[in-house]
N, CA, C and O atoms as a CHARMM CRD file, in Angstrom:
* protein
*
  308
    1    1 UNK  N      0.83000  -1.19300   0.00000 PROA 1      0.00000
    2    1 UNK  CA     0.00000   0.00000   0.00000 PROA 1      0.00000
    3    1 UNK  C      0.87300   1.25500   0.00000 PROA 1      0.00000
    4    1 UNK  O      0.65200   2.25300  -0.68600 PROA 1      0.00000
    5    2 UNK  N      1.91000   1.08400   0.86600 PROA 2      0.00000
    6    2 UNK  CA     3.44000   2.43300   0.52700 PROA 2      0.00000
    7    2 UNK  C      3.31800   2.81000  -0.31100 PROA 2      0.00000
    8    2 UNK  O      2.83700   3.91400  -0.56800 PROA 2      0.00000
    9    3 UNK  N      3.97100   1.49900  -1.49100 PROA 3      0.00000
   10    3 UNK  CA     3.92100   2.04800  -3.05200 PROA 3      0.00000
   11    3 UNK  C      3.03000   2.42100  -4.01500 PROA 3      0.00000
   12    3 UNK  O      3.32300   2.77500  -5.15700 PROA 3      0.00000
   13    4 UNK  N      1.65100   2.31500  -3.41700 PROA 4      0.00000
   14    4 UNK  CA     0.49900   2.57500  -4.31900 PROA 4      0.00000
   15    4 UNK  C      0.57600   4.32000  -3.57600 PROA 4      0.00000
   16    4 UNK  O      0.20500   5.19700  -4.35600 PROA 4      0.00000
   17    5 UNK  N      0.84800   4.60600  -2.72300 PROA 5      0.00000
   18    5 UNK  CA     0.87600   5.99400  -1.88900 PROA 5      0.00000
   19    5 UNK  C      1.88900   6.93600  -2.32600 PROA 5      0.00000
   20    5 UNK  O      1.66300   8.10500  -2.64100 PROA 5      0.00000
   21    6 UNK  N      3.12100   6.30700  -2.32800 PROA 6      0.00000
   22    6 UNK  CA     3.93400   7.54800  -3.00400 PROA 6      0.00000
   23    6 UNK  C      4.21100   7.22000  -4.29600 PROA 6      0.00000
   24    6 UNK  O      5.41600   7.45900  -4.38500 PROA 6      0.00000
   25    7 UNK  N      3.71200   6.68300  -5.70800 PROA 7      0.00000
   26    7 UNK  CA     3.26000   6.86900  -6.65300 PROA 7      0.00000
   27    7 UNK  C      2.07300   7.47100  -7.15000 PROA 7      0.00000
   28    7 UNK  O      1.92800   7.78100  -8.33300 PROA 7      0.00000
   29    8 UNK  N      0.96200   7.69200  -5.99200 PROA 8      0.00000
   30    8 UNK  CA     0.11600   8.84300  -6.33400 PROA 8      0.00000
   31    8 UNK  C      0.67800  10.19400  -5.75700 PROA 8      0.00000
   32    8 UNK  O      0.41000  11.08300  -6.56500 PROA 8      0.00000
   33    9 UNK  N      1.32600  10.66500  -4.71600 PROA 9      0.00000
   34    9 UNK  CA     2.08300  11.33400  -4.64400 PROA 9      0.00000
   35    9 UNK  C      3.18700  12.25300  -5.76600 PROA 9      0.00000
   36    9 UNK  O      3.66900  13.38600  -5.78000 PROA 9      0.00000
   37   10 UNK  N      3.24700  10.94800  -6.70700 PROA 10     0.00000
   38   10 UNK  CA     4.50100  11.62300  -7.49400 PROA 10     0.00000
   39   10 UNK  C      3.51500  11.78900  -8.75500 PROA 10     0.00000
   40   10 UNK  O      3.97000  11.95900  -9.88600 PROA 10     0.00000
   41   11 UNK  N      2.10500  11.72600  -8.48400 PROA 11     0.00000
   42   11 UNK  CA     1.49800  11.96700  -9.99100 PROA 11     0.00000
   43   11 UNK  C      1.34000  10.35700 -10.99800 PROA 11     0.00000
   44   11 UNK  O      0.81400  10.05100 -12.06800 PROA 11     0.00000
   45   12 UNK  N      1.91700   9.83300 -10.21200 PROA 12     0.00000
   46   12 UNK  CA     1.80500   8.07500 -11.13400 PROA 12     0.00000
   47   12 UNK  C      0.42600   7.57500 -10.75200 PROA 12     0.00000
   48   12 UNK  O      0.08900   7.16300  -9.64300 PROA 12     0.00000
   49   13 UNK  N     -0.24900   7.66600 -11.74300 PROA 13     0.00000
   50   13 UNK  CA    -1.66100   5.82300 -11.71800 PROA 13     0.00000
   51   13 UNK  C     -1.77600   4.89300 -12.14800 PROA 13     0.00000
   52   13 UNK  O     -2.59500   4.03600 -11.81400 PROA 13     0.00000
   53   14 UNK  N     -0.81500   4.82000 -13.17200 PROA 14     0.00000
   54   14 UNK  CA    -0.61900   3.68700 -13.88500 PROA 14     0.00000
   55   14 UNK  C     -0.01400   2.42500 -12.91200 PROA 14     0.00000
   56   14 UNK  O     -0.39800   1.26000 -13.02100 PROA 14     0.00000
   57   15 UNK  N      0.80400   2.80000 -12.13500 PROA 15     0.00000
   58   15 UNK  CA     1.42100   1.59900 -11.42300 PROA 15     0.00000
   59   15 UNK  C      0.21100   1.26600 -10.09400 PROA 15     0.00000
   60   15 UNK  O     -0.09400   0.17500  -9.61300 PROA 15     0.00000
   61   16 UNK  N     -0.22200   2.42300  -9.80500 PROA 16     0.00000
   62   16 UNK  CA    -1.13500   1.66300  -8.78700 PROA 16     0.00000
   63   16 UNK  C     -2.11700   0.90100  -9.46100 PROA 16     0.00000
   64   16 UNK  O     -2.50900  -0.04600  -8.77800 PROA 16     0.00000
   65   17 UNK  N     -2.71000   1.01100 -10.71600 PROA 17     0.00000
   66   17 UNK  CA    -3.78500   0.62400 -11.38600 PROA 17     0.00000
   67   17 UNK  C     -3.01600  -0.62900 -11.49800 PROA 17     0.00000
   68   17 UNK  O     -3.34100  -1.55300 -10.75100 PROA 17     0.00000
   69   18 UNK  N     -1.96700  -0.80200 -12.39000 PROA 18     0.00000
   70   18 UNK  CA    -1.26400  -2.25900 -12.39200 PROA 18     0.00000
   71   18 UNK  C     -1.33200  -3.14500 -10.87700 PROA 18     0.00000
   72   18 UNK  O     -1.97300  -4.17900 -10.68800 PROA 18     0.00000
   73   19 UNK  N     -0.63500  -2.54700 -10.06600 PROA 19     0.00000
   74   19 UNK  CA    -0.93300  -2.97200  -8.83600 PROA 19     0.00000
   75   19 UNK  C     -2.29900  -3.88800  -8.20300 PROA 19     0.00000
   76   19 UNK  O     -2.33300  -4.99800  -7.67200 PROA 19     0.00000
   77   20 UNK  N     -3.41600  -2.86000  -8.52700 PROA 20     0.00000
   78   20 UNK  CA    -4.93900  -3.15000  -7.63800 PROA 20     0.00000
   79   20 UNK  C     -5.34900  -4.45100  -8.61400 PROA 20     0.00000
   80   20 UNK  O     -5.75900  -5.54100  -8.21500 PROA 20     0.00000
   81   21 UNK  N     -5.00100  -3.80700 -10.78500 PROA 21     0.00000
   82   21 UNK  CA    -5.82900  -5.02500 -11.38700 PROA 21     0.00000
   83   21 UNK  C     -5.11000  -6.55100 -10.93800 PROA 21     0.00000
   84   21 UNK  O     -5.93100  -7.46000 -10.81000 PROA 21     0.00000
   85   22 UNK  N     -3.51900  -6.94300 -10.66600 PROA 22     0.00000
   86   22 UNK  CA    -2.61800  -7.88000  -9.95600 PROA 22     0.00000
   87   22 UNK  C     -3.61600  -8.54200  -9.25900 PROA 22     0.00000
   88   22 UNK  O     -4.24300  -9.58300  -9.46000 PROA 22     0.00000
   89   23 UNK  N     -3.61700  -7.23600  -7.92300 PROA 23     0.00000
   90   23 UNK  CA    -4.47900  -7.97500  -6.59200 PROA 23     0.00000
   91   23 UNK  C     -5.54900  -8.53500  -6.92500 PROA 23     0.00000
   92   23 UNK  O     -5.71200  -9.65300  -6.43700 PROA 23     0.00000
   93   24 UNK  N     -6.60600  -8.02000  -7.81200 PROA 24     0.00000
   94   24 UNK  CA    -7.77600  -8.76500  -8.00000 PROA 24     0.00000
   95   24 UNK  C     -7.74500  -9.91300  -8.34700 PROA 24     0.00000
   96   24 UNK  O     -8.35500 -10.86700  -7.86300 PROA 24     0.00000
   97   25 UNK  N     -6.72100  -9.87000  -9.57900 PROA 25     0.00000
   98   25 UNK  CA    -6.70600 -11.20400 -10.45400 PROA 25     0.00000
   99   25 UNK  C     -6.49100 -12.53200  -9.10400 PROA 25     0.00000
  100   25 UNK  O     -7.24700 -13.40200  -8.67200 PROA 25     0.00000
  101   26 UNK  N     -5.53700 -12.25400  -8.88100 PROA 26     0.00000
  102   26 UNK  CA    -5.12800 -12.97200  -7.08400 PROA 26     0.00000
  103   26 UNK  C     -6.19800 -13.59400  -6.23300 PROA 26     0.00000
  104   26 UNK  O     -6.35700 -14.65600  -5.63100 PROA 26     0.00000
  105   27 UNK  N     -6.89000 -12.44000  -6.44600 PROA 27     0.00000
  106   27 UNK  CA    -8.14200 -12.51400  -5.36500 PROA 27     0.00000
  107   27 UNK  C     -9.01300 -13.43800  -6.00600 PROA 27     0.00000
  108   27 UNK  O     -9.63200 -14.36500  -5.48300 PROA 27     0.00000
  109   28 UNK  N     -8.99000 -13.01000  -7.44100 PROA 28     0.00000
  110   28 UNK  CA   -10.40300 -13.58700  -8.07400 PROA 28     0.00000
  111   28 UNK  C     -9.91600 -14.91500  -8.48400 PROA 28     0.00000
  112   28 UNK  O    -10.92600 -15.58600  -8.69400 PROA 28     0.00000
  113   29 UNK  N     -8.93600 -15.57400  -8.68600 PROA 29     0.00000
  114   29 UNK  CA    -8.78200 -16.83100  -8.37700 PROA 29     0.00000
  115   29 UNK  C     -9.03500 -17.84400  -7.30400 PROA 29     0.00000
  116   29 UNK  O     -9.49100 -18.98600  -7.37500 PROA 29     0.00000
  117   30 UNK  N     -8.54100 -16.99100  -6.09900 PROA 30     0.00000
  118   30 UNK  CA    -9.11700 -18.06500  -5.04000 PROA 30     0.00000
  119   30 UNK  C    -10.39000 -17.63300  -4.89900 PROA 30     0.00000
  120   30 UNK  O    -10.71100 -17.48800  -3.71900 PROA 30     0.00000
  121   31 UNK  N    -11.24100 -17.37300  -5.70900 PROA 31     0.00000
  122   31 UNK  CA   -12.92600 -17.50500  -5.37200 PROA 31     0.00000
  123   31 UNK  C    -13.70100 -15.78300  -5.17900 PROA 31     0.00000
  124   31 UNK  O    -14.82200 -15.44800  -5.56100 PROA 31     0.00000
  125   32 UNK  N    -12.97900 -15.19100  -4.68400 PROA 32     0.00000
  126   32 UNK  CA   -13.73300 -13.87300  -4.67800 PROA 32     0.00000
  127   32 UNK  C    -14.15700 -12.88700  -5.54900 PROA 32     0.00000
  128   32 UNK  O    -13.45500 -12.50000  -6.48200 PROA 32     0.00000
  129   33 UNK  N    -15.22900 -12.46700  -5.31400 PROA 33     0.00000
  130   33 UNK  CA   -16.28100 -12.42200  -6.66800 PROA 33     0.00000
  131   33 UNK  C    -16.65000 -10.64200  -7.16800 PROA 33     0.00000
  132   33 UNK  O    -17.11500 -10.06700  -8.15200 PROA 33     0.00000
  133   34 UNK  N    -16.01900 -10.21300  -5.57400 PROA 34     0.00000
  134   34 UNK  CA   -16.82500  -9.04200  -5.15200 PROA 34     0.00000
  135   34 UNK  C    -16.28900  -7.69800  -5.00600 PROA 34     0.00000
  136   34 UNK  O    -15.90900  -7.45500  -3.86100 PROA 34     0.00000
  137   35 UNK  N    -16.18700  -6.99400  -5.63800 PROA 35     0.00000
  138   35 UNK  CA   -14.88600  -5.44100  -5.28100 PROA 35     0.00000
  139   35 UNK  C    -15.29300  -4.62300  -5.60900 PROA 35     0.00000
  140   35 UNK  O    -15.74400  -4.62100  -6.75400 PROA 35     0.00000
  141   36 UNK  N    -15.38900  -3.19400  -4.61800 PROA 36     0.00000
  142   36 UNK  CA   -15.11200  -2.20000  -5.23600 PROA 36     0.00000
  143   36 UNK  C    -14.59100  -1.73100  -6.23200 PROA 36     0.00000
  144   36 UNK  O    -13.45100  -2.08300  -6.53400 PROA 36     0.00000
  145   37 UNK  N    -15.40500  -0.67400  -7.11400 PROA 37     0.00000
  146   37 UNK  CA   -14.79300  -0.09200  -8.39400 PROA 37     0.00000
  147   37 UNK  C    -13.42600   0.31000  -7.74800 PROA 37     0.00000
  148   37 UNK  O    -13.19300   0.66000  -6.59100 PROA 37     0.00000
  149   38 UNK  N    -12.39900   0.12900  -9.05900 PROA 38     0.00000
  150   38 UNK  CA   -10.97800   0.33900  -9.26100 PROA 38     0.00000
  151   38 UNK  C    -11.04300   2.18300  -9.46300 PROA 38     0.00000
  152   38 UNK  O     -9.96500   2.68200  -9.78700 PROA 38     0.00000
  153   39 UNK  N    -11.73700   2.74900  -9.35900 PROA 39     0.00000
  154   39 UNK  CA   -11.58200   4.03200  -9.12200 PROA 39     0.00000
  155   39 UNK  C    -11.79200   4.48500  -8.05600 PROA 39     0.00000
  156   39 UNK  O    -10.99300   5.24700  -7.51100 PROA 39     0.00000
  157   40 UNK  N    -13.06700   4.06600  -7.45100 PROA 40     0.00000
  158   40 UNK  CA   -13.32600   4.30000  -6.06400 PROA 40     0.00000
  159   40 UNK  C    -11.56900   3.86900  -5.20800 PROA 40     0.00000
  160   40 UNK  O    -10.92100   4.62900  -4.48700 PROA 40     0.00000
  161   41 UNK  N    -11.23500   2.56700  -5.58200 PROA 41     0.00000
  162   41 UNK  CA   -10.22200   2.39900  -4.41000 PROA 41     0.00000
  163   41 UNK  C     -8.49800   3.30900  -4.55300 PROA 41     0.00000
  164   41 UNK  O     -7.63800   3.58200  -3.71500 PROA 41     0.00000
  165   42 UNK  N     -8.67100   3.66000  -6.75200 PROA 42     0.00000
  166   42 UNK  CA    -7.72900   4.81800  -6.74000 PROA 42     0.00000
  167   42 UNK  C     -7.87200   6.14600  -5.99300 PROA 42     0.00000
  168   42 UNK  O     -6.95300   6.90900  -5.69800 PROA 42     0.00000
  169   43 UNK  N     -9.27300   6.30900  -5.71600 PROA 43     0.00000
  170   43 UNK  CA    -9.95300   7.83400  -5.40900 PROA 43     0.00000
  171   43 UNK  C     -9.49800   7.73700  -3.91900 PROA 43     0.00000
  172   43 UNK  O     -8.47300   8.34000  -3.60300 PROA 43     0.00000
  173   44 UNK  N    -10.19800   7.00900  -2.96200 PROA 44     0.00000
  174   44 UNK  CA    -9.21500   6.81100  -1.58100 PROA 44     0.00000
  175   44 UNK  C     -7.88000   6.77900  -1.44400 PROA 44     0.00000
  176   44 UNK  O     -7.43400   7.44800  -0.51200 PROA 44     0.00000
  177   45 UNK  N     -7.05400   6.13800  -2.16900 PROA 45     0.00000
  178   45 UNK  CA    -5.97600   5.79300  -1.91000 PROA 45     0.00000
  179   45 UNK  C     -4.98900   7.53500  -1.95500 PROA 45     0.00000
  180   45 UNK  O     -3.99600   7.94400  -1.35300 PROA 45     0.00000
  181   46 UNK  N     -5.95400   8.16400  -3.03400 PROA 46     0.00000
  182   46 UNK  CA    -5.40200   9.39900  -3.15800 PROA 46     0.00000
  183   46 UNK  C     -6.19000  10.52900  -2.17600 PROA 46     0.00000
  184   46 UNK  O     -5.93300  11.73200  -2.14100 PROA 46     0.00000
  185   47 UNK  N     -6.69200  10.18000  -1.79100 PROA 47     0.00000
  186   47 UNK  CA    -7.37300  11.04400  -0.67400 PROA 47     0.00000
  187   47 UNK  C     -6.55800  10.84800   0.84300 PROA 47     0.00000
  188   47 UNK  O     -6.51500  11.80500   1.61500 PROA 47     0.00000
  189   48 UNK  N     -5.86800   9.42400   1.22900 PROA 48     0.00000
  190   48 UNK  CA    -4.78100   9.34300   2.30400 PROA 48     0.00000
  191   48 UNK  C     -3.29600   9.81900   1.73000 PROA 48     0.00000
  192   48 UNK  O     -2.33700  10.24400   2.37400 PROA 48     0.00000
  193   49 UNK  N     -3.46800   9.54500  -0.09800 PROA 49     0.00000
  194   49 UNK  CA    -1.97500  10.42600   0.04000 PROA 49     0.00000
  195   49 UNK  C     -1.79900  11.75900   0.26400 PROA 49     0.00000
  196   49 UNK  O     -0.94600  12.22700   1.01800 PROA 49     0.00000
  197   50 UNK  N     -2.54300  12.34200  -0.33900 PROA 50     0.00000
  198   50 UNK  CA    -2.91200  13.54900  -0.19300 PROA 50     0.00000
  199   50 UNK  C     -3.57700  14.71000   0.19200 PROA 50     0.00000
  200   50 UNK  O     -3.46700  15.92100   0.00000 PROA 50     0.00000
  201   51 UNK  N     -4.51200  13.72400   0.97200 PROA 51     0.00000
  202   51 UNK  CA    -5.50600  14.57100   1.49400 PROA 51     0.00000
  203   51 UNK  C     -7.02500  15.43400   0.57200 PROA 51     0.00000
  204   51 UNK  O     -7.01800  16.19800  -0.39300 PROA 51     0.00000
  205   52 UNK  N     -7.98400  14.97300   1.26000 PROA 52     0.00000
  206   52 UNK  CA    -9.32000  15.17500   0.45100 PROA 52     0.00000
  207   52 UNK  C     -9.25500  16.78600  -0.13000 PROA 52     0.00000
  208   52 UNK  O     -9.79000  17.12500  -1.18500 PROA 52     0.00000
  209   53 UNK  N     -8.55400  17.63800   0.69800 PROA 53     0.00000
  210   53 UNK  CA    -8.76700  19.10800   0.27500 PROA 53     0.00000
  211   53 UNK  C     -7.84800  19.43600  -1.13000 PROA 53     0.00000
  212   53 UNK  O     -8.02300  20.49200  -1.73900 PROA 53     0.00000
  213   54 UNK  N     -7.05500  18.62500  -1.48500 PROA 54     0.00000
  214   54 UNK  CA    -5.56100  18.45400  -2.20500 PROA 54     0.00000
  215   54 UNK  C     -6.06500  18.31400  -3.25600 PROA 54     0.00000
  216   54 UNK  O     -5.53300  18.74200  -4.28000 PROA 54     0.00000
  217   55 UNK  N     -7.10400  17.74000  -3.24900 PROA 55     0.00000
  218   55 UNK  CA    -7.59800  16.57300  -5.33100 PROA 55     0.00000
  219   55 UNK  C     -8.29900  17.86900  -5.48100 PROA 55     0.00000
  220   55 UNK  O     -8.68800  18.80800  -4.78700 PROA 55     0.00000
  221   56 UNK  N     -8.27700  17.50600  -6.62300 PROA 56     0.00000
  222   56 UNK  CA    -9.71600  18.52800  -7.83200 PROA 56     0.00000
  223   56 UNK  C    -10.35800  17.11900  -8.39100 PROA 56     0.00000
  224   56 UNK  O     -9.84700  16.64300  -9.40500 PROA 56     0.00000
  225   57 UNK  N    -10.95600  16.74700  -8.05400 PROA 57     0.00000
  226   57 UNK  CA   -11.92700  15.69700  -8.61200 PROA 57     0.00000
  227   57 UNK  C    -12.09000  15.80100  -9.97700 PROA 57     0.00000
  228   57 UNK  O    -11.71900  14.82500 -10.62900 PROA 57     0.00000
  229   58 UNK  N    -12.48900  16.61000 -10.48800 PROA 58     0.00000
  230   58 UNK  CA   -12.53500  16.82500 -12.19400 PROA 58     0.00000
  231   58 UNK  C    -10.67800  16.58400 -13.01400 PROA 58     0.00000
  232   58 UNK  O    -10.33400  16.41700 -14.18400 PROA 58     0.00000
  233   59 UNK  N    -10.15700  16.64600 -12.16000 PROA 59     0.00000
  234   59 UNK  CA    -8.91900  16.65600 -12.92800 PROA 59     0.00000
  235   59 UNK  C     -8.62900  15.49400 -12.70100 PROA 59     0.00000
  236   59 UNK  O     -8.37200  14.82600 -13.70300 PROA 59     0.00000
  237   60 UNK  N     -8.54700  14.76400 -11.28900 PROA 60     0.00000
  238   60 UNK  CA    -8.53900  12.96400 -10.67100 PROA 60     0.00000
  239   60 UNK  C     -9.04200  12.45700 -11.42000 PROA 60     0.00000
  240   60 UNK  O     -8.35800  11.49900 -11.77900 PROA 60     0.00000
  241   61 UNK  N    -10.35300  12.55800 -12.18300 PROA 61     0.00000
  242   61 UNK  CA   -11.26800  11.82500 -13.07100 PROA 61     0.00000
  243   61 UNK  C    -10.91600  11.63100 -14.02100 PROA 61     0.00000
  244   61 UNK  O    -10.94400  10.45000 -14.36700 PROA 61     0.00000
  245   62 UNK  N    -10.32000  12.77700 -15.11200 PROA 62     0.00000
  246   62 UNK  CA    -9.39900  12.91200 -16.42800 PROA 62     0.00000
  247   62 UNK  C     -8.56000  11.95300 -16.35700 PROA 62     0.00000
  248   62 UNK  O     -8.62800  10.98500 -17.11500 PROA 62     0.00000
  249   63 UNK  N     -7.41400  12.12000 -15.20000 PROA 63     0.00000
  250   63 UNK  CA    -6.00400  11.15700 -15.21100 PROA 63     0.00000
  251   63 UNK  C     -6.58500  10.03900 -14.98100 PROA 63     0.00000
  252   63 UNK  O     -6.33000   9.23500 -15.87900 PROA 63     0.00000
  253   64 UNK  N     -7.26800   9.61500 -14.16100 PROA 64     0.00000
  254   64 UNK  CA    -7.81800   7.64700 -13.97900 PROA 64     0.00000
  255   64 UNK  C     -7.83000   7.56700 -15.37800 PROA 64     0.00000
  256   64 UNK  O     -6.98100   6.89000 -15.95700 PROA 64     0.00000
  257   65 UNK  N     -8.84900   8.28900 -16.09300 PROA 65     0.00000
  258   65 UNK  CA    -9.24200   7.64000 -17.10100 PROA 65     0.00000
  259   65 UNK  C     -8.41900   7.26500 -18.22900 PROA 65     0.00000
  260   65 UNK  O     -8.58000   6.21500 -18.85100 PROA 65     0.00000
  261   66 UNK  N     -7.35400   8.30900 -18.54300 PROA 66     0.00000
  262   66 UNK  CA    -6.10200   8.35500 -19.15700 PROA 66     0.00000
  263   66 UNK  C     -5.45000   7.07600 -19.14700 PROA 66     0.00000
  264   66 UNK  O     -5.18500   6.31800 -20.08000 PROA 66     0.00000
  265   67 UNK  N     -5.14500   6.93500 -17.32400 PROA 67     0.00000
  266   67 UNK  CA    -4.30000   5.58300 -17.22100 PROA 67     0.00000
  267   67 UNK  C     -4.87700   4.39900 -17.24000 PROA 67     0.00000
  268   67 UNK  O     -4.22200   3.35800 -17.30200 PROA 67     0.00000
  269   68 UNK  N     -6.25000   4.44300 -17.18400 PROA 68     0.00000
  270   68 UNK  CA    -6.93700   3.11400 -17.27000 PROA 68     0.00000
  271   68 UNK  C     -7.14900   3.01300 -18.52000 PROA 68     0.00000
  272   68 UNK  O     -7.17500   1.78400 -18.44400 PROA 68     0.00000
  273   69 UNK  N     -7.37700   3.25400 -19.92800 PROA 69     0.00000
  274   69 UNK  CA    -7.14900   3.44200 -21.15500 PROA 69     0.00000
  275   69 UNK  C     -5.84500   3.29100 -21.41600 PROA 69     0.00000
  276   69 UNK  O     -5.67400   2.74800 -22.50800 PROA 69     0.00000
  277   70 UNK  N     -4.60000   3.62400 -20.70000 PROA 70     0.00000
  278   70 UNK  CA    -3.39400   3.26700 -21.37600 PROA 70     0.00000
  279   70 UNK  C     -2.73900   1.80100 -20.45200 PROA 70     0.00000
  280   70 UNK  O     -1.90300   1.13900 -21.06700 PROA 70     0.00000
  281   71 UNK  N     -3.03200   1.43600 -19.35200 PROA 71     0.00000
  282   71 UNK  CA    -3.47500   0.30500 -19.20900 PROA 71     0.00000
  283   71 UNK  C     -4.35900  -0.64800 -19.61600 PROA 71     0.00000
  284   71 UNK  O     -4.13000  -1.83900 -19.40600 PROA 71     0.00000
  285   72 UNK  N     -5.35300  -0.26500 -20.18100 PROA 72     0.00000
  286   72 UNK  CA    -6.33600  -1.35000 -20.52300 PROA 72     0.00000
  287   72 UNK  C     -5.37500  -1.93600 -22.38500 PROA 72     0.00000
  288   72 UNK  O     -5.45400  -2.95700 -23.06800 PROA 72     0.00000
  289   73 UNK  N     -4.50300  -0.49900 -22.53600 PROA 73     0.00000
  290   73 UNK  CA    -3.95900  -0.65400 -24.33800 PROA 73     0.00000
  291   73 UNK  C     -2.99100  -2.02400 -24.11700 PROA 73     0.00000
  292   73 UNK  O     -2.84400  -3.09700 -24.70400 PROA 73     0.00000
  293   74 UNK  N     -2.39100  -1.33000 -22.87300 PROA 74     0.00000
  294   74 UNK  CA    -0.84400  -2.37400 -22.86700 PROA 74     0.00000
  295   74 UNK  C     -1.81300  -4.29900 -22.79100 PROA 74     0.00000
  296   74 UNK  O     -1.55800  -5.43400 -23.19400 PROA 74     0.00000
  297   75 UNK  N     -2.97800  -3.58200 -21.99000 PROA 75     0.00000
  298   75 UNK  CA    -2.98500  -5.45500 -21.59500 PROA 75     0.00000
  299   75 UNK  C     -3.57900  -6.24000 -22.95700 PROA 75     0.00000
  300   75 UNK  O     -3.44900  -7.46400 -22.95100 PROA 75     0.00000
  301   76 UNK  N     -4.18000  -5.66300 -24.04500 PROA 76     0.00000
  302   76 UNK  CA    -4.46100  -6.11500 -24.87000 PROA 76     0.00000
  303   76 UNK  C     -3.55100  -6.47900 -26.02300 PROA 76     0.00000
  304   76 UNK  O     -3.73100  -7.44400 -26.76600 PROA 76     0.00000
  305   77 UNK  N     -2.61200  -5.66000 -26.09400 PROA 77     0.00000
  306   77 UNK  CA    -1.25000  -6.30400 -26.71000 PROA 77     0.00000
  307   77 UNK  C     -0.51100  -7.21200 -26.88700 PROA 77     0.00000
  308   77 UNK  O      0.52200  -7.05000 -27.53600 PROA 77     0.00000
């Protein structure tokens, strides 16, 4: 969780996004079915790095989407 923290810190989502889709896959093998949206848990994760007053939500929203689109490119490759 460190490294998902000070890579949103430094402006990175791509690695936490790599990170969370990992854990699921993990998860969703041994049987679990059930998760929070992958934005919701980017949107927290950046709200303890940084603090809720820190984000602009409209701009948080842009970059997820960016990196989940340039993640979703690489995995189809």
């Amino acid at each position: 969780m460190q490294s998902i923290v000070s890579s949103i810190k430094e402006n990175d989502v791509v690695s936490p996004l790599r990170l969370l889709l990992n854990e699921r896959a993990k998860q969703r093998d041994c049987g679990k079915t059930r998760f929070h949206s992958i934005y919701r848990d980017i949107l927290f994760l950046s709200f303890v790095a940084l603090g809720r007053d820190c984000i602009d939500h409209g701009f948080q929203l842009l970059h997820y989407i960016d990196s989940y689109l340039h993640v979703a490119e690489v995995r189809n490759c």
